[in-house]
N, C-alpha and C positions, 0 to 999 in steps of 0.2 A: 504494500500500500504506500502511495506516495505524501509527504509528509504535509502536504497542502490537505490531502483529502483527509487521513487522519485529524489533523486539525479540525476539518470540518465535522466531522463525526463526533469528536468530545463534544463540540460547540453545541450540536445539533440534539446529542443525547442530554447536556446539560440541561437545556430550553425542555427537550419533548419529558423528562421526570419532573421536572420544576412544575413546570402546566398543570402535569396529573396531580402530582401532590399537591397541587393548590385548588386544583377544578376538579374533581375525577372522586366523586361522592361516595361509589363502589369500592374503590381501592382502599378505601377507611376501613372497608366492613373486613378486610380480612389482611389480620394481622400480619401472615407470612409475605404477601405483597407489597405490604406498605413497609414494610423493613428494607425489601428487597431494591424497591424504589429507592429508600433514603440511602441505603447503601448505594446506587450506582449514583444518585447523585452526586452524593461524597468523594466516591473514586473521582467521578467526572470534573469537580471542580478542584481537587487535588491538580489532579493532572493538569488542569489551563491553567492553575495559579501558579505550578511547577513551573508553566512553561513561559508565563508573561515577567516572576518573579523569581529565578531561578536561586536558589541559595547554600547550596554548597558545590561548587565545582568540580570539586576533589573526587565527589561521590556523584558525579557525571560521566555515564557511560558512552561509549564512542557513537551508541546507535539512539542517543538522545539527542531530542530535536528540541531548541529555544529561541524564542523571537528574537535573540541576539543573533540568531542564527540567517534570520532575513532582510536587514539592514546591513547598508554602508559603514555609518557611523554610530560604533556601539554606542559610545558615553553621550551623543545627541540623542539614541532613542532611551540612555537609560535617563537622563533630565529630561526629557517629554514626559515619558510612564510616570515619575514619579517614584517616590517610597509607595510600599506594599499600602496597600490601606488596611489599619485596624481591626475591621470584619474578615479579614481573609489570615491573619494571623493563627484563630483557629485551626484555620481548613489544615495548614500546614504542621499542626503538634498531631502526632498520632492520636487516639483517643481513649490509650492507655496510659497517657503521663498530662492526659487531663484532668482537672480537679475538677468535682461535682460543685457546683455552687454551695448547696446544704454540708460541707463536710471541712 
């Protein structure tokens, strides 16, 4: 797969789990689905905040693709992008060295 179209396909599964789990009244009613959903959402948005926000290099495999990866000028598109934003900080701690709110 080429790395455009994969791009395309996180972006795309991103949007099409978001929609359900917002819209999609049925997929409430059964627990094993709506797991299944928040998981791929999770993976999905992992993976694009991986790829717009990339943060350890070192642990960057040769067959990883990063929007650094599509630009001329890295340090112009990393002051466009911006720092990470605050809400995607999450997405990026695993969800075992997460703290519960209550604990």
């Amino acid at each position: 797969m080429e790395s455009a179209e994969h791009l395309h396909d996180e972006i795309w599964m991103l949007q099409q789990t978001a929609r359900r789990l917002l819209h999609d009244g049925v997929l409430h009613t059964d627990r094993v689905l709506k797991n299944a959903a928040v998981e791929s959402f999770t993976i999905h948005a992992r993976g694009l905040t991986e790829f717009l926000y990339p943060q350890d290099e070192k642990r960057r495999r040769i067959t990883d693709v990063i929007a650094h990866d599509f630009v001329a000028d890295r340090t112009g598109w990393i002051s466009a992008r911006g720092a990470i934003p605050e809400a995607l900080h999450d997405v990026l701690t695993p969800a075992r060295r997460r703290r519960r709110p209550d604990s």
